[in-house]
N, C-alpha and C positions, 0 to 999 in steps of 0.2 A: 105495092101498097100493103102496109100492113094491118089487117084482121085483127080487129080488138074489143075486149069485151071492159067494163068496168062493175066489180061488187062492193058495195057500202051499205050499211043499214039505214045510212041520213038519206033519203029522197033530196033531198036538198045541196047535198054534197054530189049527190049524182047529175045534179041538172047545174051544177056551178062546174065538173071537170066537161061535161059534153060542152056547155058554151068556150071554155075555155079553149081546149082541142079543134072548135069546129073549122078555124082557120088551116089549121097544118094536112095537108094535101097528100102526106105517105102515112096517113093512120084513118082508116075506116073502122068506126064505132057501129058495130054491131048491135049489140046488146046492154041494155045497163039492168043491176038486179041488185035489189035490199033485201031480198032473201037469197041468201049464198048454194042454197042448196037447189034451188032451178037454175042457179048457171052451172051445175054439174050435167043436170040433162042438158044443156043446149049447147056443152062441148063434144057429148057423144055422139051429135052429127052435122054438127060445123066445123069447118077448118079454123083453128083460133093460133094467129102467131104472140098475142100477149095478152096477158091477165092482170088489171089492174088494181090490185086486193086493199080493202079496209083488214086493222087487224082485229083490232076490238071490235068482236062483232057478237051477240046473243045466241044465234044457232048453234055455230062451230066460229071457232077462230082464224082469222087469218093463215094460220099458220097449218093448223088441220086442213082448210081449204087448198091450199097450196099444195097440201099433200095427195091430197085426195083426187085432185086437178091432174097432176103428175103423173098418176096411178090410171088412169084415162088416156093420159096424152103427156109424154115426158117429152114432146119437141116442145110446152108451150112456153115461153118467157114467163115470170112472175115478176111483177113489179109491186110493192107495198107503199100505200100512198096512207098516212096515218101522223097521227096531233099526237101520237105516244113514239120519243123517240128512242124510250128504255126499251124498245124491240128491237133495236136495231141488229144489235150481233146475233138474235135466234133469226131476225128474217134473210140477213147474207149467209148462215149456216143452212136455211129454207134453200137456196140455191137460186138464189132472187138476181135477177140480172141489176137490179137498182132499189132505193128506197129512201124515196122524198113524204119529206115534213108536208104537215096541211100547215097554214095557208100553202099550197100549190106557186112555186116559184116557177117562172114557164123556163127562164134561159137555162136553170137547173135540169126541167121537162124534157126539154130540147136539146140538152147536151146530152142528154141519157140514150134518145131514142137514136141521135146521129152516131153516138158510140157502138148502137147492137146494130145499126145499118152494115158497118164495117164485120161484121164479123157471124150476122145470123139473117138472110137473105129473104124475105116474103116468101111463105109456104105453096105449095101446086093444092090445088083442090083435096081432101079425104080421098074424091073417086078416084083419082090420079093419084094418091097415094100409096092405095089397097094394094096390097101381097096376094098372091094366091100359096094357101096352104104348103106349098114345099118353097115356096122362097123366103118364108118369116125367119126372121134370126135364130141361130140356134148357138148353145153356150156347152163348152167343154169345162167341166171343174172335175180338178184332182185335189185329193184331202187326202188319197194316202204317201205320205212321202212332205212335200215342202205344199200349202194350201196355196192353190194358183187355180185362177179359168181365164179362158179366151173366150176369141169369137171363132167359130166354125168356120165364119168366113177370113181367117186373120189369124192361124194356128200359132205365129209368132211370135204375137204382141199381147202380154197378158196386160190383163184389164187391171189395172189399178185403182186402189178405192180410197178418196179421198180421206177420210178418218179411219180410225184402228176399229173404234167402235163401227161401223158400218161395215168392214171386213166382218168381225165379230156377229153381228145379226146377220150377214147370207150363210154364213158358217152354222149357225144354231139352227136357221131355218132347214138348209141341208139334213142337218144333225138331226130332223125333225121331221123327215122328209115324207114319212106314212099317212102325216095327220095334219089339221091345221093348230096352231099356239095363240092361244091366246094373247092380248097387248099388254094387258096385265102378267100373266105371264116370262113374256119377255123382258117387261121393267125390270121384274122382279131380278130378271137372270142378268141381264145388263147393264143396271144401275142400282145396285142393290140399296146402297149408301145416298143415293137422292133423293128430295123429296118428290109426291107425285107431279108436281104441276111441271117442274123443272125436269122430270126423267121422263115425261110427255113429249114436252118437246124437243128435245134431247133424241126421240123416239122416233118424232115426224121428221126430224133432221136428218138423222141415219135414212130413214124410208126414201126420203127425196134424193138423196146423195147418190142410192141405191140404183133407181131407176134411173139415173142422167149417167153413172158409169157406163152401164148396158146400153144406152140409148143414143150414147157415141158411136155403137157397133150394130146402128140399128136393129137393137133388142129389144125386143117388146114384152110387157105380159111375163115376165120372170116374177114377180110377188105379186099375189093374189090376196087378196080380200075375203072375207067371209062374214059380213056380222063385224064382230069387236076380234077376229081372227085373223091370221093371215098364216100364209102356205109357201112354199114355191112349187112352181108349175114345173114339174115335173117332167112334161111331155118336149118340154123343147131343151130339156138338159141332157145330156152324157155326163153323168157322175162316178166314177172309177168308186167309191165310196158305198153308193147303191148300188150299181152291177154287184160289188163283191159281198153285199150283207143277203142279195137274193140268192147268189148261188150259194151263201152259206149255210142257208135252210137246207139244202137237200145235197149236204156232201158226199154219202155213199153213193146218190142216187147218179153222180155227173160221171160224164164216161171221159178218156184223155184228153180229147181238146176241150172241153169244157174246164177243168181241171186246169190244162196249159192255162187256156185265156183269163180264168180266176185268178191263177196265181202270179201271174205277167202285171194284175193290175198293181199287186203291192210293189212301190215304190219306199217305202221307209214307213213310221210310224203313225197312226193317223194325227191331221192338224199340226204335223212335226213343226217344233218352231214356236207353238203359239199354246201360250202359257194361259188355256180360257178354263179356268171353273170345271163347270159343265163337262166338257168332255175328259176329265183323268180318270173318270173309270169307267170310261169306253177303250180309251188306248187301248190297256192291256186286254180288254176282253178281242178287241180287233187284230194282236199281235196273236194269239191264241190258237184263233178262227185262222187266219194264215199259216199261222206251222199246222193247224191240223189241213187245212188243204194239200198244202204243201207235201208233208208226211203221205198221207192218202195219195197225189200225185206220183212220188218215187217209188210208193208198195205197187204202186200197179203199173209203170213202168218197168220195175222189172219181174214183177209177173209176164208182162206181154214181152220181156227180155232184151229192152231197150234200158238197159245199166248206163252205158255212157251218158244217155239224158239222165239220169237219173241221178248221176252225180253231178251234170250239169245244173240240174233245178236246186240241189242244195246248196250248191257251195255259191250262187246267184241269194240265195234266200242268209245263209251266214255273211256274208258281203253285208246285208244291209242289217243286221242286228248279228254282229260276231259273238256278244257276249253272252247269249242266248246258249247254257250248256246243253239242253234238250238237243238242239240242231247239230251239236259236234257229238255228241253219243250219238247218232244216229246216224252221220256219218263215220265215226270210227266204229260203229256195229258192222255198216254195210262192208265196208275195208276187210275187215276180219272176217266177216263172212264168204267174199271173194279171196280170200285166201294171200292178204296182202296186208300181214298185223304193221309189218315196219312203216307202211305208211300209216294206219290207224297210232303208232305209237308216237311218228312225227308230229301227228294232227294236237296227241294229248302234249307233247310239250311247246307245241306251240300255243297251246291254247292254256297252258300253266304258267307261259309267260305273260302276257298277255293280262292275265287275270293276276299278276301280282303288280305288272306293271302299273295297270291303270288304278285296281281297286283294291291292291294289297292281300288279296284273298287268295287263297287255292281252291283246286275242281273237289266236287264233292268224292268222297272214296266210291263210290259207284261209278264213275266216269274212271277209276285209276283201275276199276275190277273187269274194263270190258277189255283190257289189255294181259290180263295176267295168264 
């Protein structure tokens, strides 16, 4: 049987779906509420398998509700039962299992709930649901190199997010990852060109999308709330992105394998691929922070007189940004300083080709000066 609560501001509308329902045997009516904001406390400790939202409502809107609902509990169904049917494509963007017209058509009703029978099963109890601290979801996201995360539990299958815009805000929040952002904020960054009412929801759309990604891999608690703010939670991510901007604080300070493991996280450039705003001049400050690891890494490898690594880590780190002159004077330095120009002098015409090939340019006369 499924667990369900109804919000509508009409008292009247509420006592017209309870009679209507009170026939059908696989839905227990829990709750019904004209103020949308005590059916948030009374999901934080009931089991609820569906929510039955007005949109147009005075507190918050449908649509905020649903969000907010989500942000609580993203196993619940959202259903929009509403006389305005100009909602219709923000409430299936809401991530609403259905969305019936008032008056209340029941064979519509009834064909909606036999449809989520098939496919989303009566929930076990909250208490039966609870995790203990190391078995809650945990998410792997890489930004340096091509933007992808998984599930901890599911290293294979990366989480895909149903809109570009909703990739785009876990990305910013990442990008943001010290503090929380404000919503406004965010509009600003993600829908610069819309107006506010439309880049609202537009907002709670992404939000909701968000959690029901994660919450296929039973993920929970990845966007946090604050006020008119929101964060990600930090504690249940592995981000290759944040590891590498921590150890980038205190580069002299990191000894070899600190060093090794910083520089193993660059994979290519950060957000590679994804053409957002926001982050083009983080890129190069991130590309920067890697050759100075990087660099730092091979000086002290062959201080400690491990050369072979040390040509290993550069010509790993040239692989993923060739055209990067810094990184070939730095290996044709070390070349020549091992007492092997002819290969430093290979390295410069290949790297002269190279650069006229792609970009029609030649090396600067300083890279031509560590061969003379």
């Amino acid at each position: 049987m499924y667990k369900i609560i109804a919000v509508d501001d009409e008292q009247l509308a509420l006592k017209k779906f309870q009679h209507q329902i009170k026939d059908m045997n696989n839905l227990e009516l829990l709750q019904t509420f004209t103020n949308p904001l005590d059916s948030l406390d009374f999901i934080k400790e009931n089991t609820i398998d569906i929510a039955f939202l007005d949109i147009e409502m005075p507190e918050i809107t449908g649509l905020e509700l649903a969000e907010r609902i989500q942000e609580i509990d993203p196993y619940i169904s959202i259903v929009f039962i509403t006389a305005f049917d100009q909602y219709a494509l923000e409430a299936f963007k809401a991530h609403a299992i259905g969305y019936l017209l008032k008056p209340l058509d029941m064979d519509e009703f009834k064909n909606l709930i036999e449809s989520l029978t098939k496919t989303r099963p009566p929930r076990a109890s909250k208490a039966a649901e609870k995790h203990t601290e190391a078995d809650k979801g945990k998410l792997i996201v890489k930004c340096l190199g091509q933007f992808t995360c998984y599930a901890a539990s599911n290293p294979t299958q990366p989480i895909s997010f149903r809109t570009a815009k909703t990739a785009e805000l876990f990305a910013l929040l990442i990008h943001h990852y010290k503090s929380s952002i404000t919503k406004y904020h965010i509009l600003d960054t993600l829908f610069p060109d819309i107006d506010y009412d439309k880049s609202n929801k537009l907002f709670y759309v992404s939000c909701s999308y968000l959690r029901n990604a994660f919450a296929k891999f039973d993920i929970v608690d990845v966007l946090l709330r604050e006020n008119d703010s929101y964060r990600i939670n930090t504690e249940i991510i592995s981000c290759d992105y944040i590891k590498f901007m921590t150890c980038a604080e205190n580069i002299p300070g990191l000894n070899l394998d600190q060093l090794r493991s910083c520089a193993s996280m660059y994979n290519g450039e950060y957000l590679m691929g994804r053409t957002y705003e926001w982050a083009f001049e983080t890129k190069p400050y991130v590309d920067n922070i890697c050759q100075n690891i990087t660099f730092t890494l091979v000086d002290k490898l062959r201080e400690a007189g491990q050369k072979d690594e040390s040509y290993q880590v550069l010509d790993r780190y040239i692989a993923l940004d060739p055209l990067r002159e810094e990184s070939i004077a730095k290996l044709m330095e070390m070349y020549v300083e091992d007492g092997k120009k002819d290969a430093a002098v290979q390295i410069y015409r290949n790297f002269e080709n190279k650069l006229s090939e792609e970009l029609d340019i030649l090396p600067s006369p300083r890279l031509r000066a560590i061969i003379r």
